[in-house]
C-alpha positions as CSV (number, residue, x, y, z in Angstrom):
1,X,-3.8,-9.7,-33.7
2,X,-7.8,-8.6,-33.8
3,X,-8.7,-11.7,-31.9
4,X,-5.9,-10.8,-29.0
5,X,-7.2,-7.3,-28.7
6,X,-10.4,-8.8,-28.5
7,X,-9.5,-10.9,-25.5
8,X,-7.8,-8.0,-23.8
9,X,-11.2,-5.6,-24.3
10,X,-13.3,-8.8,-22.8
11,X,-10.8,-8.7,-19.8
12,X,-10.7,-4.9,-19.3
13,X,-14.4,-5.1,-19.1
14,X,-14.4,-8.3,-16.3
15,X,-12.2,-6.2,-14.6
16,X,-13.8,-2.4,-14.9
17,X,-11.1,-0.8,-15.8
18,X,-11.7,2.1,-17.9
19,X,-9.7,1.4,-20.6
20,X,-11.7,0.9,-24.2
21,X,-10.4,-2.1,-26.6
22,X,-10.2,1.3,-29.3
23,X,-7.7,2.3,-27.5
24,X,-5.4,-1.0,-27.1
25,X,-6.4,-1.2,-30.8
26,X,-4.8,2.3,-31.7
27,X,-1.8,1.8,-29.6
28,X,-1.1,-1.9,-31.6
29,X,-1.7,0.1,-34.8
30,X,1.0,3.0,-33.3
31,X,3.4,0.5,-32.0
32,X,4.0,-0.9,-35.8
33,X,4.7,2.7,-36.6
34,X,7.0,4.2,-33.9
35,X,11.0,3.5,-34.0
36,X,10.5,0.7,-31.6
37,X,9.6,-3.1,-32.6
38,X,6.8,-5.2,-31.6
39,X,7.1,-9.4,-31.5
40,X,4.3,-11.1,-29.8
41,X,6.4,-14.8,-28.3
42,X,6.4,-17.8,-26.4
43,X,8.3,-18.0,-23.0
44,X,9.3,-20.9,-21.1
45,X,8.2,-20.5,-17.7
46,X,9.4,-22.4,-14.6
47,X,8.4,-26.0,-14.5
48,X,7.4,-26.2,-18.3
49,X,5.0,-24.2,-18.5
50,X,4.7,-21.6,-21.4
51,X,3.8,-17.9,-21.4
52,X,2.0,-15.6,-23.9
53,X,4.7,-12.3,-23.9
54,X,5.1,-9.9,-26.3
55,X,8.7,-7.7,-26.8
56,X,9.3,-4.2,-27.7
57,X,12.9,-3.1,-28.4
58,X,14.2,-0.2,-29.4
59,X,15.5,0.6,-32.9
60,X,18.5,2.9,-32.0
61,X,21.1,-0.5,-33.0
62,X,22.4,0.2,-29.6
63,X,24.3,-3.3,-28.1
64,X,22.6,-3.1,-24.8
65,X,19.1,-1.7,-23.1
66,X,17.6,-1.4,-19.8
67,X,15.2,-4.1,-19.3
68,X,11.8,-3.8,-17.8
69,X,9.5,-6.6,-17.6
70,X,5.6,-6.1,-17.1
71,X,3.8,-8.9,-15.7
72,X,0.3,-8.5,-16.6
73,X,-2.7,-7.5,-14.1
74,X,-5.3,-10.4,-12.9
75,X,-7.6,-11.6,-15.5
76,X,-6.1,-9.6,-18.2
77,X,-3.2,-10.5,-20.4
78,X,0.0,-9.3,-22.1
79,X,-1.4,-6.5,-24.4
80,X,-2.4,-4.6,-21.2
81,X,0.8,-2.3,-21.6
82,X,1.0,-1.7,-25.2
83,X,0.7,1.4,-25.4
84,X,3.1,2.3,-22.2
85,X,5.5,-0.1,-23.1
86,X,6.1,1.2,-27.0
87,X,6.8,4.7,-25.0
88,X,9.5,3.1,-22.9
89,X,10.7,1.4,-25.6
90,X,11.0,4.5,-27.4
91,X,12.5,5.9,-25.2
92,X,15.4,3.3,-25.0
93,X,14.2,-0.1,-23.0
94,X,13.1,-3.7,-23.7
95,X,10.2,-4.2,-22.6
96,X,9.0,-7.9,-21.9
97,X,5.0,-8.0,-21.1
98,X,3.9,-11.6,-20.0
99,X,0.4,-13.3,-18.7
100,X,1.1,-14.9,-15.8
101,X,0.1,-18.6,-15.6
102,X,-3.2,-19.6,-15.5
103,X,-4.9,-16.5,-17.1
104,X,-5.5,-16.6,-20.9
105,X,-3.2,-18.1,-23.6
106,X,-0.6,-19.2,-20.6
107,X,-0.4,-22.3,-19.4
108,X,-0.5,-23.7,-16.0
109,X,-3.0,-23.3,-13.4
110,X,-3.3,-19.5,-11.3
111,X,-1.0,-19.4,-8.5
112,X,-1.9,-16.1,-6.7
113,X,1.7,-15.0,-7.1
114,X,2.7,-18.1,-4.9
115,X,6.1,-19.8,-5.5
116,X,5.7,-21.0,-9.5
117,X,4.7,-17.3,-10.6
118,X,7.8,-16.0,-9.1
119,X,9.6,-18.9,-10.5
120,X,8.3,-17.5,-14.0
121,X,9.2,-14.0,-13.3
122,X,13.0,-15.0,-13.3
123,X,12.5,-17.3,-16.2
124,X,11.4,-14.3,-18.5
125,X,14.3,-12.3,-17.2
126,X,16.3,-15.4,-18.4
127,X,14.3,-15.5,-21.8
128,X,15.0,-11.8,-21.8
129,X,18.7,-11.6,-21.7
130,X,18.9,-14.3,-23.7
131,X,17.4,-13.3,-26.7
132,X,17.3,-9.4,-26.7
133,X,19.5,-7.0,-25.9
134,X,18.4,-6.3,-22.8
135,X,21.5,-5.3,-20.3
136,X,22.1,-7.7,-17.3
137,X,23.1,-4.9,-15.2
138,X,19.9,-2.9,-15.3
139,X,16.7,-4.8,-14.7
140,X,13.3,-3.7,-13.4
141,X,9.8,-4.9,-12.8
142,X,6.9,-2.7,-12.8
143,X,2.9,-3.3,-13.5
144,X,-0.3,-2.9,-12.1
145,X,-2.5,-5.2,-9.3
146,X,-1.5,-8.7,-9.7
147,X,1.7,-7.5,-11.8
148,X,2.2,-5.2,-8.8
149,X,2.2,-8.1,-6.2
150,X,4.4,-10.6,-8.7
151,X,7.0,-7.6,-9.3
152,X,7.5,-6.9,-5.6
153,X,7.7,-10.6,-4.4
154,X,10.0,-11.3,-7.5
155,X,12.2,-8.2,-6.0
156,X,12.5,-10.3,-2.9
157,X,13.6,-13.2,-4.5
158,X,15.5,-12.0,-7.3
159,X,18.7,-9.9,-6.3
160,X,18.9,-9.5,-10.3
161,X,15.6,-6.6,-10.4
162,X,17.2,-3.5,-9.2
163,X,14.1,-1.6,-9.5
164,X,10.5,-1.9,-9.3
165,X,7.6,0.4,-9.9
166,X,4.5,-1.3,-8.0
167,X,1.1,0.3,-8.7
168,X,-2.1,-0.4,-7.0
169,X,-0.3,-3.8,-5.2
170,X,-0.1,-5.1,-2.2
171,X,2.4,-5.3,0.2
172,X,0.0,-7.7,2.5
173,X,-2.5,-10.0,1.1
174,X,-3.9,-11.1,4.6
175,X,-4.7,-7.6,5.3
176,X,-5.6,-6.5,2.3
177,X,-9.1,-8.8,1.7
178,X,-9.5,-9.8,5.5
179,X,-8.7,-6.7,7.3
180,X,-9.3,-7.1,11.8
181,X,-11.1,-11.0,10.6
182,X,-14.0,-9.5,8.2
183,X,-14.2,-11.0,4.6
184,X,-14.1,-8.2,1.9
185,X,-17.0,-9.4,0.0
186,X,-17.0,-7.5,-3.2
187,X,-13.3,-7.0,-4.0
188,X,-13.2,-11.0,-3.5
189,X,-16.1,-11.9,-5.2
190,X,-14.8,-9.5,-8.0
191,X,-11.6,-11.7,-8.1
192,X,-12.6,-14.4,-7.9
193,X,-15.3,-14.0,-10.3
194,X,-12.6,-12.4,-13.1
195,X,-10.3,-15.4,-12.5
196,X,-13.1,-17.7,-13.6
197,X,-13.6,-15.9,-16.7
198,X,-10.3,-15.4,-18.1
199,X,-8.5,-18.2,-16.2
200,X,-8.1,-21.6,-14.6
201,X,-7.8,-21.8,-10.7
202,X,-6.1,-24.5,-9.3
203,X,-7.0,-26.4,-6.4
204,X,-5.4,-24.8,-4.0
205,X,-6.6,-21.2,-4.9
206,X,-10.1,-23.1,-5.0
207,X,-10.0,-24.3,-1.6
208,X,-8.9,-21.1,-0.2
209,X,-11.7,-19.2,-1.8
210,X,-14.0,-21.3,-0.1
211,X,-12.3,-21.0,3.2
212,X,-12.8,-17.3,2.6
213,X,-16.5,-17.0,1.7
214,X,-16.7,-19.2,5.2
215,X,-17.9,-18.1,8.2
216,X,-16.6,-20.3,10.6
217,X,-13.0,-19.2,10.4
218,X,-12.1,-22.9,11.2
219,X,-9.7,-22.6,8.3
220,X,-8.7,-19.1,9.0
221,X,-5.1,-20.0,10.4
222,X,-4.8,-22.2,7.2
223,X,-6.0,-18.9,4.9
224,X,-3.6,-16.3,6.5
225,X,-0.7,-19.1,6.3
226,X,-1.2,-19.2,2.3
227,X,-1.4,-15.3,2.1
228,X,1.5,-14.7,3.7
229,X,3.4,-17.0,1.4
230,X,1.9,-14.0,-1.1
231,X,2.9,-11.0,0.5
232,X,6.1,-9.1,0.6
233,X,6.0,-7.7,3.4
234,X,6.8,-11.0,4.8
235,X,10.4,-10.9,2.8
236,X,10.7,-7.1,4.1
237,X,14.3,-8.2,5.0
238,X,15.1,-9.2,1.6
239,X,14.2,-6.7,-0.6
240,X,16.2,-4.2,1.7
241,X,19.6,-6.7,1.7
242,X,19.0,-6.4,-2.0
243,X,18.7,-2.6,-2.0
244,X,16.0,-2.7,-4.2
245,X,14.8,0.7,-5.6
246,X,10.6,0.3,-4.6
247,X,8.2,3.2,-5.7
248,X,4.5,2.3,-4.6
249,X,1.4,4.0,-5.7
250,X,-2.0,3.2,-4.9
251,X,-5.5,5.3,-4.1
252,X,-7.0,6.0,-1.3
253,X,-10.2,4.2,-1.9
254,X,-8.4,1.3,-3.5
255,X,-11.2,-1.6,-2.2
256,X,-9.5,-4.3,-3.3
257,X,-5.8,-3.5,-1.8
258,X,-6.6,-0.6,0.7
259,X,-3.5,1.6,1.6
260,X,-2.8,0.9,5.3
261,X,-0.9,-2.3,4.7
262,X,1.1,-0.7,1.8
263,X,2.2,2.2,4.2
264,X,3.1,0.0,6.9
265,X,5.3,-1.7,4.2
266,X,6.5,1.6,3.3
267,X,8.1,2.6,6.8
268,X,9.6,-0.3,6.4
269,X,11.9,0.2,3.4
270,X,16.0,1.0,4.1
271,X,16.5,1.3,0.5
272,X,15.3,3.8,-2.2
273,X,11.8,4.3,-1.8
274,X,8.8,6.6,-2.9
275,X,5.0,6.2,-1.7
276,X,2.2,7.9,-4.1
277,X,-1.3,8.4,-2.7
278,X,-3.9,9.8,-5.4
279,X,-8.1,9.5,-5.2
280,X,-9.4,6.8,-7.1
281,X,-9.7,3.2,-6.7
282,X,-7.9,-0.4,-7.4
283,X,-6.3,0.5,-10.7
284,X,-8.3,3.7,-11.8
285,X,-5.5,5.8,-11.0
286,X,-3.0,4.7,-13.4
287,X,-5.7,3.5,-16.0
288,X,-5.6,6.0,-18.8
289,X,-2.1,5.8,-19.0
290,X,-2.8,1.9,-20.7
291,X,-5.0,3.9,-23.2
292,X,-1.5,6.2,-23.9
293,X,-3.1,9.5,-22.2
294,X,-1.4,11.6,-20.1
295,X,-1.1,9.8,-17.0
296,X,0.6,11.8,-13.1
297,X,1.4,7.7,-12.3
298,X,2.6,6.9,-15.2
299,X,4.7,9.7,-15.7
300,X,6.3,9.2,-12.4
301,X,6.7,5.6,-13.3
302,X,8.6,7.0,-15.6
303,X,11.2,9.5,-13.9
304,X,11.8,6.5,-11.6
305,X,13.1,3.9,-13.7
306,X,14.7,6.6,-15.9
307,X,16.8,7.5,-12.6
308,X,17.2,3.9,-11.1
309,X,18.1,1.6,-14.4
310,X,19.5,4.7,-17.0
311,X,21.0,6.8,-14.1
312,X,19.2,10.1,-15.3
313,X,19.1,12.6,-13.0
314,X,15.9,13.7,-13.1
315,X,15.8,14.8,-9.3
316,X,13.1,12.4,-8.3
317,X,16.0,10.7,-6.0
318,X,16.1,13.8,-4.0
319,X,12.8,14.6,-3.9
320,X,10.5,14.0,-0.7
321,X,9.5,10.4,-0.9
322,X,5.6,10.7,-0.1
323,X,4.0,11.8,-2.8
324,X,-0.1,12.8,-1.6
325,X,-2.7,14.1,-3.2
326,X,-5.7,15.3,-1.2
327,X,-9.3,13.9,-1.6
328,X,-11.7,16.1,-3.4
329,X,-8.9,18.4,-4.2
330,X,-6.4,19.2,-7.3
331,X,-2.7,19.5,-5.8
332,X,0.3,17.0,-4.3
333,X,1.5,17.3,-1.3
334,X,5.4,16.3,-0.7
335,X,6.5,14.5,3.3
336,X,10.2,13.5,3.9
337,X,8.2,10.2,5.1
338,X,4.6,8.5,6.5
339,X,4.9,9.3,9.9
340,X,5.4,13.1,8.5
341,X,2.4,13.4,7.1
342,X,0.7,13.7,11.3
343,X,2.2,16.9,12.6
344,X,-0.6,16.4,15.5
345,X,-3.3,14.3,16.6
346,X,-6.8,15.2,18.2
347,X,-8.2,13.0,20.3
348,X,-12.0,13.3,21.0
349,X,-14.1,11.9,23.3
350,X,-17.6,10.1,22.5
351,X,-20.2,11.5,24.7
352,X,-24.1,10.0,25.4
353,X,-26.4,10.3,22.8
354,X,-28.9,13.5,23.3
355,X,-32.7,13.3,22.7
356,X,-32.2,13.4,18.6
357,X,-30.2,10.5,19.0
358,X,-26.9,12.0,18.5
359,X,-23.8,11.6,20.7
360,X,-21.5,14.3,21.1
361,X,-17.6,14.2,19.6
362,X,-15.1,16.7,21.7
363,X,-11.9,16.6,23.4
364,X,-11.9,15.6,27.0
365,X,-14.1,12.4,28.0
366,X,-17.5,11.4,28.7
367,X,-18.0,8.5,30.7
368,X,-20.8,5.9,32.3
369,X,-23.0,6.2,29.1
370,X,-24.6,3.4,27.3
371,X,-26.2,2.9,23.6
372,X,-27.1,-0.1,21.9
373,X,-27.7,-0.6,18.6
374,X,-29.7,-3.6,16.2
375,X,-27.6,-5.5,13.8
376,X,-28.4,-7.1,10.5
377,X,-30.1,-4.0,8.9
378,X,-28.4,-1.2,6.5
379,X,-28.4,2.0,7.9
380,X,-27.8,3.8,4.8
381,X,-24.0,4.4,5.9
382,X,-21.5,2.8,3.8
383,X,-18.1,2.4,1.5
384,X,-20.1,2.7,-1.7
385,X,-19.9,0.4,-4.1
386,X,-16.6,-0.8,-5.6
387,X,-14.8,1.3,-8.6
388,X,-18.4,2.9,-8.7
389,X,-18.1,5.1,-5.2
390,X,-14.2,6.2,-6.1
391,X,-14.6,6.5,-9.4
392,X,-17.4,9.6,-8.8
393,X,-14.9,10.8,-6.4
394,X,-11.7,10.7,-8.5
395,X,-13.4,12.5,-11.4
396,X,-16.3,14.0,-10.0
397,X,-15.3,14.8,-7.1
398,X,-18.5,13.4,-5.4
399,X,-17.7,11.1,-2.3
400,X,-20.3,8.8,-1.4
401,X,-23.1,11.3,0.9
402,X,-25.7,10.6,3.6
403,X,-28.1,12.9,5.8
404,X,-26.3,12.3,9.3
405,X,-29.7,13.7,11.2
406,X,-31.9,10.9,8.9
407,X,-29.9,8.0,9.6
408,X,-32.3,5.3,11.5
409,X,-30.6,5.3,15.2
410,X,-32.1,2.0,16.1
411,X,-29.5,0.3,13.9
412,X,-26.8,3.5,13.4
413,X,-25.3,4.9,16.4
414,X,-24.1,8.6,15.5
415,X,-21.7,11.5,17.4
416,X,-20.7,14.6,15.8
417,X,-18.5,17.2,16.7
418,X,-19.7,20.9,17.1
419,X,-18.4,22.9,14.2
420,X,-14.6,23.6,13.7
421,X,-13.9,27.5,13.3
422,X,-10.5,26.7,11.1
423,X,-10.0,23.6,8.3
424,X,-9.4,20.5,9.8
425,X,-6.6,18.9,7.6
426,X,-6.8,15.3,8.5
427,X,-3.7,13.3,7.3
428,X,-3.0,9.8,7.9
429,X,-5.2,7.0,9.7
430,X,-7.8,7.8,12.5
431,X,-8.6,5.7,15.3
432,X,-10.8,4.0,16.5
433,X,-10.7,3.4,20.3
434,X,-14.3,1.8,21.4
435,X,-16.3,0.0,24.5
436,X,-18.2,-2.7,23.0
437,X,-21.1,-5.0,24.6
438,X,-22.3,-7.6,22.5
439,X,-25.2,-9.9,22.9
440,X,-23.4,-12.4,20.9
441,X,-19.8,-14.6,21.6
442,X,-19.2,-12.9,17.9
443,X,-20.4,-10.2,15.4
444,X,-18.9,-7.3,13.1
445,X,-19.3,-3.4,12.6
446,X,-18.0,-1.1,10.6
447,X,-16.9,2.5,11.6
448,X,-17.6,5.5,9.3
449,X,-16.1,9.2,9.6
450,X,-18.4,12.0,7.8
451,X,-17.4,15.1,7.2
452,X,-21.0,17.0,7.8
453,X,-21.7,20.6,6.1
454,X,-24.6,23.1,7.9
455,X,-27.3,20.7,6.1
456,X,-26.3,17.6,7.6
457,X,-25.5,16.0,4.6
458,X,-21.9,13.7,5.2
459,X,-19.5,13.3,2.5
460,X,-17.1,10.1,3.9
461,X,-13.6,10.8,4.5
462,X,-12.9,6.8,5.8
463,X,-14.2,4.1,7.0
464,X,-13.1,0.3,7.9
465,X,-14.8,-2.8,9.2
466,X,-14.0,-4.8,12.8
467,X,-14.9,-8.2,13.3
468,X,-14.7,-9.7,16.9
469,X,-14.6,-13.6,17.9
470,X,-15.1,-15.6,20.7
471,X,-16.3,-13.2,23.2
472,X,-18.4,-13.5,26.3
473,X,-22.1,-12.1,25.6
474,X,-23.1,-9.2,27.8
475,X,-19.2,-8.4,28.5
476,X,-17.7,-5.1,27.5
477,X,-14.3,-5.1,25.5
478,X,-12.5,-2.7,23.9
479,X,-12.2,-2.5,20.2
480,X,-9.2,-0.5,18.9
481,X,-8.5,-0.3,15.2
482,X,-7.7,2.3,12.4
483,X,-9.8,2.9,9.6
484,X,-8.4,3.6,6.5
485,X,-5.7,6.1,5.9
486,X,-6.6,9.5,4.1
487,X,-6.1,13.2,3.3
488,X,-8.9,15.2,3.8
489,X,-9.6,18.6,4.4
490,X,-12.8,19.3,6.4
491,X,-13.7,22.7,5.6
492,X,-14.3,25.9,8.4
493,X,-17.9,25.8,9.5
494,X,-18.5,22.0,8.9
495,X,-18.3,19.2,11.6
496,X,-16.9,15.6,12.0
497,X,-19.7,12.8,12.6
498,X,-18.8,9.1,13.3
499,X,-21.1,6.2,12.7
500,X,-21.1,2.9,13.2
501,X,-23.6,0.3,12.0
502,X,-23.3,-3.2,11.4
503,X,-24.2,-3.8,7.8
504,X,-22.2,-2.9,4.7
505,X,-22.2,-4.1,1.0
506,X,-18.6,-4.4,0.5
507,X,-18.2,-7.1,3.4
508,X,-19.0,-9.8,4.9
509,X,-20.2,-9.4,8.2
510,X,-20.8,-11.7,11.3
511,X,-24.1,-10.7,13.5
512,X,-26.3,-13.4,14.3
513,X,-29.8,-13.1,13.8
514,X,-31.4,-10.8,16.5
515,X,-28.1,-9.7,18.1
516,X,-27.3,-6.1,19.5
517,X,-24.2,-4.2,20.2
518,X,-23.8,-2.1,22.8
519,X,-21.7,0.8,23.1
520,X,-20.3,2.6,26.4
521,X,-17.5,4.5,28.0
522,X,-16.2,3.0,31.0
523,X,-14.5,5.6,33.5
524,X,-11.5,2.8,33.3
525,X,-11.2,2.7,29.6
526,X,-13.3,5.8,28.0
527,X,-14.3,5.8,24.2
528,X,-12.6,8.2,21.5
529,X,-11.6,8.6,18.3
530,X,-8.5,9.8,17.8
531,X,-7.7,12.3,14.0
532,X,-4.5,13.0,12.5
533,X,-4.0,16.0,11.5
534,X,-1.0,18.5,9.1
């Protein structure tokens, strides 16, 4: 047991998840205490490969239990839920925790939740109902990142999981790390880098990580063929023939699986369905609750498969679905669905830059002006850095800040709005909507939105990259994407600014050496931004 706990403190630290190896220590210690039991097994996986699991059951002496089973996160292993899984247990499930293959004690090579780990998903529920008294009739999946991805996909394919509880997942892999053709460096370099450590890629995961940290995109058709494979949103159709019960939360800043591909997959649901937005990042949300604290995710975890698999009715069927709270504030707000959330847009115009350098943001338009920028330098403008940024914001509240007047605008170009009289309560995904001129057939930038107090200083509200291919140099297109979704409050007396440079330390970006971009409004096709707002 100490050397396990061991091994799950080493992966929680490759991972950065704040969760200490004390605390999976105390909840071991608990879990031989409570009225539940603990076994640590073997279990056959698909094609002969065997899986490190452990089982809690309840010690009622009742003949049959829900049955939820947790498939570990990437590059940690099965003790990751200890602590959560003795409370379900406890509360009357079997619980079934499993490494997936590839990572740790399990054999196998990692998959990236292709075919074989789904395979292995129903081969635990088999395991499961074979050798505990777990009830055929009520089956759920749950668990966090990677576990997230393999519970959903294994919803598709599985008409047997009735429910499933998906936090900080994807819904599309694609999207998630190569968002409009740029690489997301650090999240993948953090993956990649974790699954190293604690695992054993196989060659096709290796090859694919190479195509990734490419820049040719030769392979790219190749790469997004292989994520699909590894997203659910490509078996949409499946998981609503099967009804499946889906509750997805995830945070705002979540750099590894950001949230406008897990919305899109949320409009998509016919069946039971709940979306939960917090502050945070990729797992930080939901990760005291593996320590056994208190936990808003966890708890709602909870009251869903309490509802969906022992038919309590604890009212979270007929509550509104969208579950959001703010950035930077302390409250939910509750939306009958996604599209809800908008009540209105604002569409604003981008205007020519004035002698500090600063183009104007208002409604209406402002055409046949031109500014150009210099690529390859940092303008001081960015995501932050992963876990680190969101983290400060989650619990500090303390987005990541710049001096809009100070930023260099040889390399930044900058407009700001004039200040708003009233809050501005931005909900949902602005966009971008942008007359580009590059001096190169291909290059990248990334689009900021500040909100700017009476000092100038910019706390970010979003941002996202854009990468553009095979264009003509010198010709002007139009580039038109969102960045990602938020709620965010920009208080009376303070102004919008958006920026947009060409460097950022979370990506990978495309500007050849000595390239420019060029930014205009054509009277044809004028430039704007346009906000969502409640």
């Amino acid at each position: 047991m100490p050397a396990r706990t061991r091994a799950a403190a080493l992966a929680l630290a490759t991972t950065l998840l704040v969760v200490t190896p004390l605390s999976v220590a105390h909840a071991a210690t608990t879990a031989q205490a409570a009225a539940s039991t603990l076994r640590f097994t073997d279990i056959p996986g698909s094609d002969g490969v065997v899986l490190k699991g452990n089982v809690h059951e309840p010690g009622d002496g009742a003949a049959r239990h829900p049955l939820v089973v947790l498939p570990s996160s990437w590059g940690l292993n099965d003790l990751e839920y200890l602590a959560q899984a003795r409370q379900f247990a406890d509360a009357g499930y079997v619980v079934v925790s499993y490494t997936p293959r590839g990572f740790w004690g399990s054999g196998g090579r990692i998959e990236v939740a292709g075919p074989p780990d789904i395979a292995d998903l129903s081969r635990v529920i088999d395991w499961a109902l074979a050798h505990t008294t777990a009830d055929p009739g009520r089956i759920g999946a749950a668990g966090i990142s990677y576990g997230a991805g393999i519970s959903l996909l294994g919803a598709a394919f599985d008409p047997r999981i009735t429910t499933v509880a998906a936090l900080s997942g994807w819904a599309d892999l694609a999207d998630s790390l190569f968002s409009d053709e740029t690489q997301h460096l650090q999240s993948a370099g953090l993956l990649a880098l974790a699954g190293y450590l604690t695992g054993r890629p196989g060659s096709e995961l290796q090859a694919e990580l190479t195509d990734f940290f490419g820049s040719d995109y030769e392979n790219e058709a190749k790469l997004r063929a292989w994520a699909a494979k590894r997203s659910v949103a490509t078996y949409v159709d499946r998981v609503n023939a099967n009804g499946t019960a889906v509750m997805l939360a995830n945070a705002w800043g979540d750099s590894i699986f950001p949230p406008n591909q897990l919305t899109d997959f949320y409009e998509k649901l016919t069946g039971p369905r709940r979306l939960e937005l917090r502050p945070g990042d990729h797992a930080t949300a939901e990760a005291t609750g593996l320590a056994g604290l208190p936990n808003d995710v966890w708890t709602d975890t909870r009251a869903w498969l309490d509802h969906y698999l022992k038919g309590v009715d604890n009212g979270i069927d007929r509550a509104l679905p969208v579950h959001l709270k703010p950035q930077l504030q302390d409250g939910y707000e509750d939306y009958p669905s996604w599209r809800a959330v908008t009540s209105s847009t604002s569409r604003l115009g981008l205007g020519e830059r004035n002698w500090l350098g600063t183009g104007s943001l208002r409604p209406g338009t402002d055409t046949g002006w031109r500014t150009t920028i210099a690529t390859g330098l940092d303008s001081g403008a960015d995501g932050g850095v992963i876990f680190l940024s969101n983290l400060a914001e989650q619990f500090l509240k303390v987005p990541p800040i710049v001096s809009v007047p100070l930023l260099p605008r040889p390399v930044a170009a900058v407009w700001q709005s004039g200040s708003y009289g009233t809050a501005q309560r931005v909900r949902g995904a602005v966009r971008i909507h942008l007359g580009v001129t590059p001096s190169a057939s291909q290059g990248s930038l990334i689009a900021y939105l500040y909100d700017v107090d009476a000092l100038g200083l910019g706390k970010l509200v979003s941002h996202a990259p854009y990468t553009f291919l095979n264009r003509t140099p010198g010709q002007s297109f139009t580039a038109d994407f969102p960045l990602q979704a938020t709620a965010y409050d920009v208080p009376a007396g303070h102004r919008l600014a958006l920026v947009v440079d060409s460097v950022d330390p979370l990506y990978i970006t495309h500007n050849p050496a000595w390239s420019t971009l060029g930014f205009g409004s054509p009277s044809a096709d004028p430039s704007w931004i346009s906000v969502p707002l409640k």
